[in-house]
mmCIF file of the N, C-alpha and C atoms, coordinates in Angstrom:
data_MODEL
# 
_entry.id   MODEL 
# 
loop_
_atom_site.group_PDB 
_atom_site.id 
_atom_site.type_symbol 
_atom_site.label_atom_id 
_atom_site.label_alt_id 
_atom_site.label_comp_id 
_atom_site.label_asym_id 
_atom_site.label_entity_id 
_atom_site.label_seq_id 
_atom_site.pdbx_PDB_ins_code 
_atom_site.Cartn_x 
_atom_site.Cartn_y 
_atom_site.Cartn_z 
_atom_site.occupancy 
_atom_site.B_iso_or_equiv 
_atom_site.pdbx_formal_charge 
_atom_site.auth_seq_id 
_atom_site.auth_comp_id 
_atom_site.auth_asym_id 
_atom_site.auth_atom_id 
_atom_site.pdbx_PDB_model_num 
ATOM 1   N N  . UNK A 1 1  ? 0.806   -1.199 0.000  1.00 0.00 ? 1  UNK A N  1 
ATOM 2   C CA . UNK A 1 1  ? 0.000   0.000  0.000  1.00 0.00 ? 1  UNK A CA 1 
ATOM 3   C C  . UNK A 1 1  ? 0.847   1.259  0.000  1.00 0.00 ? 1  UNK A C  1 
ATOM 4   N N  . UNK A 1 2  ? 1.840   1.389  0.378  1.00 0.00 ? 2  UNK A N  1 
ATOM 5   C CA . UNK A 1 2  ? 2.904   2.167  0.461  1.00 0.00 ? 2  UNK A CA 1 
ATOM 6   C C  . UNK A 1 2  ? 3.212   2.681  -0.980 1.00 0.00 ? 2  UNK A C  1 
ATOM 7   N N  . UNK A 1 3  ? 3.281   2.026  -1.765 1.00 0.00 ? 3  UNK A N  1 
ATOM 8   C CA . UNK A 1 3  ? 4.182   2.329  -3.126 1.00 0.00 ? 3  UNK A CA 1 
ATOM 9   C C  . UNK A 1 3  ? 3.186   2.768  -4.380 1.00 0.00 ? 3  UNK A C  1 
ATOM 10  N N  . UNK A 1 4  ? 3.761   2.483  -4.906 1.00 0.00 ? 4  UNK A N  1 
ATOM 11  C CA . UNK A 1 4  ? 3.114   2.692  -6.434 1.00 0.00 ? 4  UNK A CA 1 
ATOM 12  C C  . UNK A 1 4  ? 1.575   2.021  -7.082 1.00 0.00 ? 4  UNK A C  1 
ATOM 13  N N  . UNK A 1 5  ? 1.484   0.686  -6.202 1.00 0.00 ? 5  UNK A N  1 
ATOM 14  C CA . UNK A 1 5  ? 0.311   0.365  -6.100 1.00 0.00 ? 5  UNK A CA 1 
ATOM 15  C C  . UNK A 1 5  ? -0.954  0.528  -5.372 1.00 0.00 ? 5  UNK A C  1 
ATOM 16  N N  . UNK A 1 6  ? -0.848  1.275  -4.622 1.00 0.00 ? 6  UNK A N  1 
ATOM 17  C CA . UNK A 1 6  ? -1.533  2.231  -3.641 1.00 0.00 ? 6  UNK A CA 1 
ATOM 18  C C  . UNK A 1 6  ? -3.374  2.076  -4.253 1.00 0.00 ? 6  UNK A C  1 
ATOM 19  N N  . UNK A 1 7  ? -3.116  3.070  -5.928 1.00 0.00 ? 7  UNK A N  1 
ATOM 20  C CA . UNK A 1 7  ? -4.517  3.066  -6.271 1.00 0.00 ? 7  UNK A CA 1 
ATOM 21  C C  . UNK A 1 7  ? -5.451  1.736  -6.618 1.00 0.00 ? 7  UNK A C  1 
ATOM 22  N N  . UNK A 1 8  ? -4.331  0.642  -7.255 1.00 0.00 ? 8  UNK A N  1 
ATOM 23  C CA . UNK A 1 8  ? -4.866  -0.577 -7.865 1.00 0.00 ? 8  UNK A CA 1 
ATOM 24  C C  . UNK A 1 8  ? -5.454  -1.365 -6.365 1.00 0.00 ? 8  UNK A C  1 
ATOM 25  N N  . UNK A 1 9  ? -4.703  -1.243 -5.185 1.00 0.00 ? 9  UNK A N  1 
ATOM 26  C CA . UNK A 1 9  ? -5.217  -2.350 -4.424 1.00 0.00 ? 9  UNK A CA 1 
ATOM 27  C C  . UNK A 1 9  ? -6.334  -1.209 -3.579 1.00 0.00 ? 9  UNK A C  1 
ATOM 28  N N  . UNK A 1 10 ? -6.654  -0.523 -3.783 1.00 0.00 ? 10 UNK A N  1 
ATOM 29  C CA . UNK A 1 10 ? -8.158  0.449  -2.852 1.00 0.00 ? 10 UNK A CA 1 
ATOM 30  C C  . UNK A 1 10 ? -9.377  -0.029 -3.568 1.00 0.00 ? 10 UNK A C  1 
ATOM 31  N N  . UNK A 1 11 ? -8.949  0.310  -5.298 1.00 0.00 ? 11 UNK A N  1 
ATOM 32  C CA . UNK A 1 11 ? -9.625  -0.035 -6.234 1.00 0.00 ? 11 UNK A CA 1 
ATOM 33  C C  . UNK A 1 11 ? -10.541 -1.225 -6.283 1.00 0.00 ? 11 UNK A C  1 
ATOM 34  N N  . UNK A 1 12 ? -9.659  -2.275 -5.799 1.00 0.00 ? 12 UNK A N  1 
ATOM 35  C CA . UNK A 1 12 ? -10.192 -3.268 -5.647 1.00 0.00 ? 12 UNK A CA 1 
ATOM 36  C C  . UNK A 1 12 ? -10.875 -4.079 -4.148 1.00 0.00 ? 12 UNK A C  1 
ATOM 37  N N  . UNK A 1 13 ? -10.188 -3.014 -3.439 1.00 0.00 ? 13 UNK A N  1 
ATOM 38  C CA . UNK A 1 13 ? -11.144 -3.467 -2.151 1.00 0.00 ? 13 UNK A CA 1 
ATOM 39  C C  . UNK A 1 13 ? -12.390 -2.971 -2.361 1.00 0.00 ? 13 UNK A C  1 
ATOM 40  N N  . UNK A 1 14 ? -12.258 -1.392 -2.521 1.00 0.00 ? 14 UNK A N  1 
ATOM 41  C CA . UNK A 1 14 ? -13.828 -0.854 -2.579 1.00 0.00 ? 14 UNK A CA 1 
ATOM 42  C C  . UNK A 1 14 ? -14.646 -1.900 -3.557 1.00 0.00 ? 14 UNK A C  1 
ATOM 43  N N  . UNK A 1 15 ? -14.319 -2.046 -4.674 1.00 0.00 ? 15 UNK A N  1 
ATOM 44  C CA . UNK A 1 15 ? -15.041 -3.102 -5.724 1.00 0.00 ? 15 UNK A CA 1 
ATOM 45  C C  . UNK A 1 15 ? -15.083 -4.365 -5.099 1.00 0.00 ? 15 UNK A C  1 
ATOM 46  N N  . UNK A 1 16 ? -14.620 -4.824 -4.221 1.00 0.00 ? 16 UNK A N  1 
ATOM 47  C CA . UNK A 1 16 ? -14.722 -6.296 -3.575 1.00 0.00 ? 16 UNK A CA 1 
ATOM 48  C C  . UNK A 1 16 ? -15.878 -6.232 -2.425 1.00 0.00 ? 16 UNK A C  1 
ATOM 49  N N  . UNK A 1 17 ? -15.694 -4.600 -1.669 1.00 0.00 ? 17 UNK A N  1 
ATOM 50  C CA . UNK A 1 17 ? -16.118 -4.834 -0.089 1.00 0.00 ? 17 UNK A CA 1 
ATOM 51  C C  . UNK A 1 17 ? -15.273 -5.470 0.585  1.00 0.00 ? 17 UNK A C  1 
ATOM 52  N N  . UNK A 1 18 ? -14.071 -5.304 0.243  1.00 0.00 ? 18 UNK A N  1 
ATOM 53  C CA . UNK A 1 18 ? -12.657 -5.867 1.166  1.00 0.00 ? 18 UNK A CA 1 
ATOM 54  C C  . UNK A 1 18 ? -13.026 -5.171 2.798  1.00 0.00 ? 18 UNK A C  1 
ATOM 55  N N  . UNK A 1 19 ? -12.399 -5.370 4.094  1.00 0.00 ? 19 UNK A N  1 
ATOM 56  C CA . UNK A 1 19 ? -12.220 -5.091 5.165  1.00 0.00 ? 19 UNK A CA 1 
ATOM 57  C C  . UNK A 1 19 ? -10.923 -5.458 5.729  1.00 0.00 ? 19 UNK A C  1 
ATOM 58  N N  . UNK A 1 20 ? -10.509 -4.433 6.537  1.00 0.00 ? 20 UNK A N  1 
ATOM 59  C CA . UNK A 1 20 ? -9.299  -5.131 6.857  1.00 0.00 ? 20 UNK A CA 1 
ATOM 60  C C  . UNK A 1 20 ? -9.624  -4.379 8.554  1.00 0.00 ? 20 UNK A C  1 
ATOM 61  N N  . UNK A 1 21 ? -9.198  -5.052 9.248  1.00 0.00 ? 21 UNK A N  1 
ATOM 62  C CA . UNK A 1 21 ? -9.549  -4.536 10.813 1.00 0.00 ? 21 UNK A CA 1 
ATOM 63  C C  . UNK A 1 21 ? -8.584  -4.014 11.383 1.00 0.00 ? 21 UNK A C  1 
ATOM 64  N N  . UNK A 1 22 ? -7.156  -3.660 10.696 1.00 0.00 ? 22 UNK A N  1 
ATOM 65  C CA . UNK A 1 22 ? -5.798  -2.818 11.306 1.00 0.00 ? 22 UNK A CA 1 
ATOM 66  C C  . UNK A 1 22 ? -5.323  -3.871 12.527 1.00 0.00 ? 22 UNK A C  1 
ATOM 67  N N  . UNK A 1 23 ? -5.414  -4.920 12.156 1.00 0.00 ? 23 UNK A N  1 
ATOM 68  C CA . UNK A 1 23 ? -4.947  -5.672 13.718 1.00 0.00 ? 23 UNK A CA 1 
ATOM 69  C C  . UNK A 1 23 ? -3.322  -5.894 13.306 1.00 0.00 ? 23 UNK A C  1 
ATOM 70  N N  . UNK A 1 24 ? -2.594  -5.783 12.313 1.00 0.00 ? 24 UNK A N  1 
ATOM 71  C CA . UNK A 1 24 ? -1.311  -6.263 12.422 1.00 0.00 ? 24 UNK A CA 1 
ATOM 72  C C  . UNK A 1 24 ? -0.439  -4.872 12.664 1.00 0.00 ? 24 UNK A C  1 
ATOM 73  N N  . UNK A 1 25 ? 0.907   -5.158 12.995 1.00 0.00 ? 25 UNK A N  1 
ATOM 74  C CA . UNK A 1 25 ? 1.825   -4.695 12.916 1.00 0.00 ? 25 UNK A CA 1 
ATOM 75  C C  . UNK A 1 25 ? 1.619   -3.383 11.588 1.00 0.00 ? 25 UNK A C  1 
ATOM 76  N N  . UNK A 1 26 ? 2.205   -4.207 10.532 1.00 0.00 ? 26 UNK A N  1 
ATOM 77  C CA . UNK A 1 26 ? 2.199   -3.485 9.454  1.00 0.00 ? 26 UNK A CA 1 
ATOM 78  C C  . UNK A 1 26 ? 0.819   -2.380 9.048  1.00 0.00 ? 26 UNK A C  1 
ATOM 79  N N  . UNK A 1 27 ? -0.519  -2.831 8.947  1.00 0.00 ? 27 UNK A N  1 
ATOM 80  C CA . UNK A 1 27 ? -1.556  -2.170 8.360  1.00 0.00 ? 27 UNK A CA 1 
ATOM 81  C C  . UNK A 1 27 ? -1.743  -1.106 9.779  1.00 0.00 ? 27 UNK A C  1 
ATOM 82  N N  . UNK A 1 28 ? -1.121  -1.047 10.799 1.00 0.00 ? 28 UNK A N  1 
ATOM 83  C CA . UNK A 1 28 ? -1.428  -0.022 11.614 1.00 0.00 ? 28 UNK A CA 1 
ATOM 84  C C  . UNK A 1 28 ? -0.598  1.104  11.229 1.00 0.00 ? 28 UNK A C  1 
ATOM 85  N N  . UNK A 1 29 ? 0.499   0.720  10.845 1.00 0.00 ? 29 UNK A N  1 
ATOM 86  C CA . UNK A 1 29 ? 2.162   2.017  10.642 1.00 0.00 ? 29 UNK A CA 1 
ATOM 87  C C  . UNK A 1 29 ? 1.059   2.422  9.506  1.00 0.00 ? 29 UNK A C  1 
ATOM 88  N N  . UNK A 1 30 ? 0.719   1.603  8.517  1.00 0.00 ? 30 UNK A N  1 
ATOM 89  C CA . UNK A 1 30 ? 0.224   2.241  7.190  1.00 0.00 ? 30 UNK A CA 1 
ATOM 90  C C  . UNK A 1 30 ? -0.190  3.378  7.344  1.00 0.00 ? 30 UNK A C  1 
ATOM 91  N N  . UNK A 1 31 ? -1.321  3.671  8.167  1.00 0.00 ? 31 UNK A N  1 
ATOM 92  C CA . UNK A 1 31 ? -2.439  4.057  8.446  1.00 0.00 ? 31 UNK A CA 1 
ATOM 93  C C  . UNK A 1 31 ? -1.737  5.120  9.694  1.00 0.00 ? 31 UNK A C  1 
ATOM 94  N N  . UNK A 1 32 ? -0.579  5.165  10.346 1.00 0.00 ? 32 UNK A N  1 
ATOM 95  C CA . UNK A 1 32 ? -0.444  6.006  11.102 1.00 0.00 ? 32 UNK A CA 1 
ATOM 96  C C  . UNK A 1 32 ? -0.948  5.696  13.493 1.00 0.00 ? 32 UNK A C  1 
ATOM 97  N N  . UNK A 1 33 ? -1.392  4.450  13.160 1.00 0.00 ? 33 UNK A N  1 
ATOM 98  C CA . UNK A 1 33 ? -1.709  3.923  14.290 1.00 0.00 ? 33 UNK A CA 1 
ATOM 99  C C  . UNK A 1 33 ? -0.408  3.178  15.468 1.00 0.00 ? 33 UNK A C  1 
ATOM 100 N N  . UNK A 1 34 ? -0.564  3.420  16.418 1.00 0.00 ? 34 UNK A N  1 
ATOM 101 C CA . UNK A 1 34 ? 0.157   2.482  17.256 1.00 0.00 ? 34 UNK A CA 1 
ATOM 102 C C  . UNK A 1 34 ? -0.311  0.931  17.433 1.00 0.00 ? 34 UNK A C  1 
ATOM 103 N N  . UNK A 1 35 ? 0.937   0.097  17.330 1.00 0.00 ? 35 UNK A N  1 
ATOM 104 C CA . UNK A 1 35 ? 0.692   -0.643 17.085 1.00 0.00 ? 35 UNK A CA 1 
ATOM 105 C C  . UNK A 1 35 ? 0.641   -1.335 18.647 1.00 0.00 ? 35 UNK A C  1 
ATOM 106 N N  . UNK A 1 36 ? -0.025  -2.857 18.820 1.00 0.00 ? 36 UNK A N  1 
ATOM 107 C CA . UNK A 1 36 ? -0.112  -3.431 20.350 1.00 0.00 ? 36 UNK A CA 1 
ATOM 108 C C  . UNK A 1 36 ? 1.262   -4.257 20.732 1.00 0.00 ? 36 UNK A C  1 
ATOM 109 N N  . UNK A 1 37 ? 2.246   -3.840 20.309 1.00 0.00 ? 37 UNK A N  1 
ATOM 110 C CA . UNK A 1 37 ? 3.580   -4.792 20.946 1.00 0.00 ? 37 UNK A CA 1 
ATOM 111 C C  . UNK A 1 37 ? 4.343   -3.183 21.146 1.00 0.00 ? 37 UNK A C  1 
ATOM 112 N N  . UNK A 1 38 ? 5.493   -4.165 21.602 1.00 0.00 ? 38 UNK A N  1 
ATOM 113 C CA . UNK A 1 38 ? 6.733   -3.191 21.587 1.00 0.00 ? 38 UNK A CA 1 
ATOM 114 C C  . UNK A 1 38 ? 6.028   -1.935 22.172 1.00 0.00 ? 38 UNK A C  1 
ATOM 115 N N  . UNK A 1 39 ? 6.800   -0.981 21.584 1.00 0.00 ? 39 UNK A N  1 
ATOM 116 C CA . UNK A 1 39 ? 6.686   0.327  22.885 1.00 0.00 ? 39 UNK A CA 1 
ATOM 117 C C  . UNK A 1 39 ? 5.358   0.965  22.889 1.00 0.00 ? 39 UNK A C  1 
ATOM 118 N N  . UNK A 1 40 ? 3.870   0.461  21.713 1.00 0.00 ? 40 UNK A N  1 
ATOM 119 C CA . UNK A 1 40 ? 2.974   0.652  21.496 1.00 0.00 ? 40 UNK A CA 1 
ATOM 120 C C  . UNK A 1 40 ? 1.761   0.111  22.148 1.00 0.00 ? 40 UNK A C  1 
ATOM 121 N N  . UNK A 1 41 ? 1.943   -0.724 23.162 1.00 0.00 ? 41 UNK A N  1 
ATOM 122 C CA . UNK A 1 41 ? 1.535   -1.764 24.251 1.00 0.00 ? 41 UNK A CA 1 
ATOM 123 C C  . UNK A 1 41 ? 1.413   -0.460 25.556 1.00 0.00 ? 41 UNK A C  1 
ATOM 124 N N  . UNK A 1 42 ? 2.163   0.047  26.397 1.00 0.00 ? 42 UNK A N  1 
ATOM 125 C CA . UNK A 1 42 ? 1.865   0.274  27.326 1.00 0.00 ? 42 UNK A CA 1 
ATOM 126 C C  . UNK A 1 42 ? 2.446   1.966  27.232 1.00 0.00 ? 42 UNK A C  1 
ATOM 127 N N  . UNK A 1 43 ? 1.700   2.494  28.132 1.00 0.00 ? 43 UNK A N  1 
ATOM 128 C CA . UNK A 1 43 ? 1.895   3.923  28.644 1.00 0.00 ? 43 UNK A CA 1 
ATOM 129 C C  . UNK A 1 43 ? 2.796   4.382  29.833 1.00 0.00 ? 43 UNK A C  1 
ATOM 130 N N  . UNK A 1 44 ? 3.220   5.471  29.256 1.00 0.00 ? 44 UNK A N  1 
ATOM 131 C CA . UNK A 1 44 ? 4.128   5.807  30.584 1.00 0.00 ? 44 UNK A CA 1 
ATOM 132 C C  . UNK A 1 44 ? 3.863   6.589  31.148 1.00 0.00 ? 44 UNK A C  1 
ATOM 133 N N  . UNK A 1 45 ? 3.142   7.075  32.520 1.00 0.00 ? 45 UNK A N  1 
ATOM 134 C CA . UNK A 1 45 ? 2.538   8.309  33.236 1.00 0.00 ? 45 UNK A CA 1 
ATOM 135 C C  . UNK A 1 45 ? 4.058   8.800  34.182 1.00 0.00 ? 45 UNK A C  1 
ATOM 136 N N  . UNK A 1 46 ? 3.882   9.842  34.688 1.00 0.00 ? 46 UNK A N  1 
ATOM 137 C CA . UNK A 1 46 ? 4.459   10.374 35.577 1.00 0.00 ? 46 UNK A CA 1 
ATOM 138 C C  . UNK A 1 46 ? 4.091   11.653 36.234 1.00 0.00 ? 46 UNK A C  1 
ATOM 139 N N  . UNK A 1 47 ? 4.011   11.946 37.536 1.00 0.00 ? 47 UNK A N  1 
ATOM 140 C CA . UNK A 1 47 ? 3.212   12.929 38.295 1.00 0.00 ? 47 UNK A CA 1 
ATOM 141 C C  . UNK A 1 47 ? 4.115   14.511 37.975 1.00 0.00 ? 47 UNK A C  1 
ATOM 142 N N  . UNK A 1 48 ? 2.868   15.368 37.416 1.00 0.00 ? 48 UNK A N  1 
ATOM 143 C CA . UNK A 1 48 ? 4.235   16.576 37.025 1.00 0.00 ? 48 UNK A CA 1 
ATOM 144 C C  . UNK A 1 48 ? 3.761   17.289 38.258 1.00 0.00 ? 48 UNK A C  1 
ATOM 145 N N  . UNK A 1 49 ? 4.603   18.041 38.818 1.00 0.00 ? 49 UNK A N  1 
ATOM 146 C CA . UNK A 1 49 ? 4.075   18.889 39.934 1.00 0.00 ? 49 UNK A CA 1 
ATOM 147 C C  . UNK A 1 49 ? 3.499   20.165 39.034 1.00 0.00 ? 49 UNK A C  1 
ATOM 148 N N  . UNK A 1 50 ? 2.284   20.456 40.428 1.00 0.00 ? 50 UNK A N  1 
ATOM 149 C CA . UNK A 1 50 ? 1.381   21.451 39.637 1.00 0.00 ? 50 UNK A CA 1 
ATOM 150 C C  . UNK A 1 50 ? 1.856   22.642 40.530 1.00 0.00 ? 50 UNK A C  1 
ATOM 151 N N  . UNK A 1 51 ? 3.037   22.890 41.585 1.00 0.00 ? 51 UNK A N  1 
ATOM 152 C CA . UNK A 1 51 ? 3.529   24.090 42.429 1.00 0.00 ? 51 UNK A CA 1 
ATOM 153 C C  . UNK A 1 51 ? 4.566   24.188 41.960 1.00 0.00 ? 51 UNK A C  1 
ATOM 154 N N  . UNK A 1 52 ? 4.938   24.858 41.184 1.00 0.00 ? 52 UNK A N  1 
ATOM 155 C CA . UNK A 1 52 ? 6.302   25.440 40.758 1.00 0.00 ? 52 UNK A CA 1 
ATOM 156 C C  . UNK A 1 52 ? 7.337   26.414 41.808 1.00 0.00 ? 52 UNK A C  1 
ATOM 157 N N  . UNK A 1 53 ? 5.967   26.900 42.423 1.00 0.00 ? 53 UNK A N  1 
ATOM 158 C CA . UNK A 1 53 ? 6.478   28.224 42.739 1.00 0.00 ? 53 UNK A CA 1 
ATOM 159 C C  . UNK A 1 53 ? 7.503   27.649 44.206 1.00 0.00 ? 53 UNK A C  1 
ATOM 160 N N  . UNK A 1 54 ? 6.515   26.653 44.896 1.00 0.00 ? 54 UNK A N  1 
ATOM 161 C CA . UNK A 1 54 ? 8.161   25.713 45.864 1.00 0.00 ? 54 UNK A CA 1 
ATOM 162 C C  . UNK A 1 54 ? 9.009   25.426 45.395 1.00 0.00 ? 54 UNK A C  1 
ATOM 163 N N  . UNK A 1 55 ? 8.914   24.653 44.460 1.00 0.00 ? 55 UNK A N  1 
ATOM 164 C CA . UNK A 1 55 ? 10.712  24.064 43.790 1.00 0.00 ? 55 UNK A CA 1 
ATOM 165 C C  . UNK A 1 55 ? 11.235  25.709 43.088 1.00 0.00 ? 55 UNK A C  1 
ATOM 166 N N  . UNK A 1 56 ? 10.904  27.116 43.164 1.00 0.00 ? 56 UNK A N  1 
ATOM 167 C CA . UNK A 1 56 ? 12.042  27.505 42.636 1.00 0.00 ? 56 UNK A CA 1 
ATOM 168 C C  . UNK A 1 56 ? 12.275  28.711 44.271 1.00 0.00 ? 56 UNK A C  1 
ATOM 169 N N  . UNK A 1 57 ? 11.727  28.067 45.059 1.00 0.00 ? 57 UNK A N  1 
ATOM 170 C CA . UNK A 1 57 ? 11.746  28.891 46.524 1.00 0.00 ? 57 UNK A CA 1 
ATOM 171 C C  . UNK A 1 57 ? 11.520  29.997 46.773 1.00 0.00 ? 57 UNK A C  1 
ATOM 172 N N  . UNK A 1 58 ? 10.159  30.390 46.151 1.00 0.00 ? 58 UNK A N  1 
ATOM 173 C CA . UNK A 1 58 ? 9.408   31.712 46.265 1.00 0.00 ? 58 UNK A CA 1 
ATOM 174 C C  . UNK A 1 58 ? 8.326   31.337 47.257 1.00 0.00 ? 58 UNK A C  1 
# 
């Protein structure tokens, strides 16, 4: 889907009623999605302090 064939294979989904459900690796990057492994699996939180004005000792 990437390349040069881009229009021929849409072409033919729409004309088929193709579906594809974005579950792999690859058809998620396509498309701009995170994918469920690797660093796309889990979130990283961390508490930001909302008082600035202590940490610069005012």
């Amino acid at each position: 889907m990437s390349y040069e064939t881009t229009v021929g294979f849409l072409k033919d989904a729409v004309l088929d009623g193709d579906w594809d459900s974005l579950e792999t690796p690859s058809s998620r990057l396509v498309v701009g999605k995170l994918g469920g492994l690797g660093t796309g699996s889990f979130d990283v939180l961390t508490q930001v302090p909302t008082e600035h004005h202590r940490a610069m000792g005012l």
